[in-house]
N, C-alpha and C positions, 0 to 999 in steps of 0.2 A: 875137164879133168881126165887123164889118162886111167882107165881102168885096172885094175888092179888083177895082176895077172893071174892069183888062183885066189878059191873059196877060202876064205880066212876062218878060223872054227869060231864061236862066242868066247867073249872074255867074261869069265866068273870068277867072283867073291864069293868065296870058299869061306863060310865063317870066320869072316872077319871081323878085327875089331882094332880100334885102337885107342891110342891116350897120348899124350903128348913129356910126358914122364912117367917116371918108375910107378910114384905113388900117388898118381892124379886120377882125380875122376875118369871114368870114360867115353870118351867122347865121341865114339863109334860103337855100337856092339852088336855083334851076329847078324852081318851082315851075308845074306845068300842072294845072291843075284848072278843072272846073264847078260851080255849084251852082244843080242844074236849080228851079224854084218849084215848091212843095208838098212840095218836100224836107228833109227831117233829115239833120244829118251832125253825127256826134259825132266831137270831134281826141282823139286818145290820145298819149299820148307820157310820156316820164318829165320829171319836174321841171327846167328849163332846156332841154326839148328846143326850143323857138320857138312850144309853141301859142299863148302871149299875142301874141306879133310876129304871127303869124299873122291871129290875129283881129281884130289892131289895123289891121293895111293892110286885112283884110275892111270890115271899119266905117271905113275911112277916116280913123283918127287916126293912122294913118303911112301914110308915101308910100315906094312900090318906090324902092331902088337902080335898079335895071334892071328892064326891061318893066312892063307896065301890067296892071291891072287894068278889065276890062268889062264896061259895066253893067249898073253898078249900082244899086240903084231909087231911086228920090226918095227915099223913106221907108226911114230905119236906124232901128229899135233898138240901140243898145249899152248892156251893162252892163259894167262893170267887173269886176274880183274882189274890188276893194274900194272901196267908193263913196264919192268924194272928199266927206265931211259937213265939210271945215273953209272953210263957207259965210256967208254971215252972212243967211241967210233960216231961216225957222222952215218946218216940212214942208210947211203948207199954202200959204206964201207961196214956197215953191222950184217947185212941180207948177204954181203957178198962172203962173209964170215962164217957165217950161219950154211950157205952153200955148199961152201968149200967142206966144211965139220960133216955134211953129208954126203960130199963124196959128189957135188953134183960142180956144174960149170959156173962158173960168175954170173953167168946169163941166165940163170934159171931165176931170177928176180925179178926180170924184167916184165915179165906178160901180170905180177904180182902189182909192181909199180904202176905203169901205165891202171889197172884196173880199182885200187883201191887210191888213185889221185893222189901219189905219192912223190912224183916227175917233180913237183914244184922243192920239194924237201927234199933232195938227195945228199946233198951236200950240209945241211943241216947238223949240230951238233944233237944226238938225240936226248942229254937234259937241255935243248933248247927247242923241245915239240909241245906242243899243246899235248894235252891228256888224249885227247879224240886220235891226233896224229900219230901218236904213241902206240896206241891200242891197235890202228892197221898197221904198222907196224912189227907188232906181236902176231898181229891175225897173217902179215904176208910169211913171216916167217915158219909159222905152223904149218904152211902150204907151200912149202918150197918142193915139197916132195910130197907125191899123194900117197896120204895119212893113211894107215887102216885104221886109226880108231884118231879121232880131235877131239879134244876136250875142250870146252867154251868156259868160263868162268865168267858169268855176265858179261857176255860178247856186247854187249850194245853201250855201255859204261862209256859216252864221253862223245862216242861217235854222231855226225851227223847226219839228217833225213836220208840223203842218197847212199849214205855208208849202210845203214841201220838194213837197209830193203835190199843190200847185198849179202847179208847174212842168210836168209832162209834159201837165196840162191847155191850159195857155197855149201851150207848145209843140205841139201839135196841133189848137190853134186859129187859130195864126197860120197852118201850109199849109194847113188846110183852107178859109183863106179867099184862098190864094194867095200866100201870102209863101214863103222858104225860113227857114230856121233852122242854123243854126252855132254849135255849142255844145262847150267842152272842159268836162271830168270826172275826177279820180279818188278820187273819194269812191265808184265805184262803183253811182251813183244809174242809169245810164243805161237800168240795164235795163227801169224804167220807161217809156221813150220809143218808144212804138211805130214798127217801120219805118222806124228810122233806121241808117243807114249809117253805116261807120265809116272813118274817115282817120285815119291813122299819120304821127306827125313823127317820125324817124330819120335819124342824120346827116344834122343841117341840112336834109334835103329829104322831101318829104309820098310817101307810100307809100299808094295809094289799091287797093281790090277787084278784082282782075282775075279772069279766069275759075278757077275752081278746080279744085284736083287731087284725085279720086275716087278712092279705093280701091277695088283692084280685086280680086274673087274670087279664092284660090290661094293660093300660096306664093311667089309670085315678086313685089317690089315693082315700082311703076314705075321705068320707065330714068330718068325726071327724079332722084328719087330717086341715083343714081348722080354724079350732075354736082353736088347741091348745092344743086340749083335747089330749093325752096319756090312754092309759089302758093297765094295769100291764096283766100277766098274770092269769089263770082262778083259782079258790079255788079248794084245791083238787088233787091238780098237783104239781110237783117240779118245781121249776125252772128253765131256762135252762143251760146248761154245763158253767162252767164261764170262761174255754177254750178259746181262741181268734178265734170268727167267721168268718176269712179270711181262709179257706180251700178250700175254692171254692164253698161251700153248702148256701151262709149268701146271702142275699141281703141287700141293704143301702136305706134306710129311711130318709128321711128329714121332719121333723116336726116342723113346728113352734110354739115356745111353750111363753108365757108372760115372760115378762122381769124378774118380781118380783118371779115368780116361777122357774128361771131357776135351780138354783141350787136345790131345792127339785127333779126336773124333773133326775137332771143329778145324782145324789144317787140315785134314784130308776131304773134307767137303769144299773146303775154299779151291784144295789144289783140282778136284776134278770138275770144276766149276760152278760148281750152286753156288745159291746167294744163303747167306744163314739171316735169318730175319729173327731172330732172338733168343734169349736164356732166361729160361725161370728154373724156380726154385720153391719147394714147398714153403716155405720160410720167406717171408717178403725181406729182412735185417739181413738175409743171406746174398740174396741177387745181386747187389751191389757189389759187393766182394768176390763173387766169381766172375761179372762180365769185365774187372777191373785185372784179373788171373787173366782170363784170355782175351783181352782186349789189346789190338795193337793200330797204329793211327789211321791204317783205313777199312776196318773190322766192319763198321755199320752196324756192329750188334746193340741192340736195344730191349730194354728192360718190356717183358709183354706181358706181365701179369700172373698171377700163382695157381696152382693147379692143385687144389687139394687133393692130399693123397699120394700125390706123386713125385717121386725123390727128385728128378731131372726131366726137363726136356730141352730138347734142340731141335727148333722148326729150320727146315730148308726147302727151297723151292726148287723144285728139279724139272731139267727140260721134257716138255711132252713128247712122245716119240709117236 
């Protein structure tokens, strides 16, 4: 991919927030964020948490409620999660469309085609492509010109084995030539994507790496620990393998964290990769009714037993360092 001919600044969300009508709940709020060039940042969150809104004000097909968004490059890539094929261009007559809208040659498709095994579909009506064929489609198109900033919206949705393993390539093509990359995921794929960082959407608002809290030699935990407090891992670092930390290297953590936050708490531990190995409750009538609050179909949380004394816990098993 052609380098990008000067230092692009970071794109920030400048307290942002939005909703999707006047008098609708919010469905984004205060959001503050960077995304420095040459950077990866992968959004985690559960199902309706706002990564799509998210990534849609990023690429600019929505506009903030409140505060702004700055700049941002000339050049977006967006993909969708699912690529609007009910077109009336055939594959090779959509890319060369799309080309042309940027100002570049018919032929700037072609090194696209050939790479994402599109040769075969050119002539193709594009509501007559599979889902998979659709999606490289949307992905060649977002690369028709090198992106300063792409935007993925579950890139991997449809696509098959050889396709899926060109993703982390592309995506490490575009920073190294100076874009940044924005990309949600829960299919799991991301551990693929070298040296990217990870952003958390939880209650409506983004939950970014701050410095992290180290375990420390002894028997006595830290006083954070005491308060409820939680800290994500440090800015600047990947997060860690999302592998299951029972190999023998993990040690288990018990933190007590507030009622009202537990579920934020328990998405932000999934997203930096622990395993959460259970939820009690002083209250045995009570456990059921919260692991059922933050239970989603491959949670693994399990009822572990009551803690006299103690309003919450959440055990997680974290990677040994």
């Amino acid at each position: 991919m052609v380098a990008i001919c000067e230092r692009l600044p970071a794109v920030r969300f400048d307290k942002v927030w939005f909703r999707y009508a006047r008098r609708a709940p919010w469905t984004l709020h205060d959001i503050d964020a960077s995304l420095e060039p040459g950077r990866t940042i992968v959004l985690l969150g559960r199902n309706g948490a706002g990564k799509s809104t998210l990534l849609q004000l990023a690429a600019g097909v929505l506009r903030p409620s409140r505060g702004v968004i700055r700049d941002r490059p000339a050049v977006i890539g967006w993909v969708p999660e699912r690529f609007p094929a009910a077109q009336p261009f055939t594959t090779l007559g959509y890319l060369r469309a799309m080309a042309g809208i940027r100002g570049l040659p018919a032929t700037a498709a072609d090194p696209w085609i050939d790479r994402l095994g599109l040769a075969p579909f050119t002539e193709t009506p594009l509501p007559d492509l599979s889902k998979g064929t659709a999606q490289k489609v949307g992905l060649a198109q977002a690369l028709l010109a090198p992106p300063g900033l792409l935007v993925l919206d579950e890139p991997w949705e449809g696509l098959d084995a050889p396709s899926r393993e060109l993703i982390p390539q592309i995506v490490a093509e575009v920073t190294t030539a100076g874009g940044s990359v924005l990309v949600s995921d829960h299919r799991g794929e991301i551990a693929n994507l070298p040296d990217a960082l990870h952003w958390t959407i939880a209650d409506h608002t983004l939950h970014r790496p701050t410095p992290a809290l180290v375990p420390t030699a002894g028997p006595n935990p830290p006083s954070a620990m005491g308060s409820g407090a939680i800290a994500p891992f440090s800015a600047g670092t990947a997060a860690p393998s999302s592998r299951p930390a029972h190999d023998g290297g993990g040690v288990v953590i018990e933190v007590v964290v507030r009622r009202h936050e537990a579920a934020a708490v328990v998405d932000r531990l999934r997203a930096e990769g622990h395993r959460i190995l259970g939820v009690r409750d002083e209250h045995p009538t009570r456990t059921a009714g919260m692991l059922e609050h933050l239970r989603d179909d491959d949670s693994g949380i399990t009822p572990i037993g009551d803690a006299p004394g103690v309003p919450r816990k959440e055990t997680a098993e974290r990677e040994g360092r």
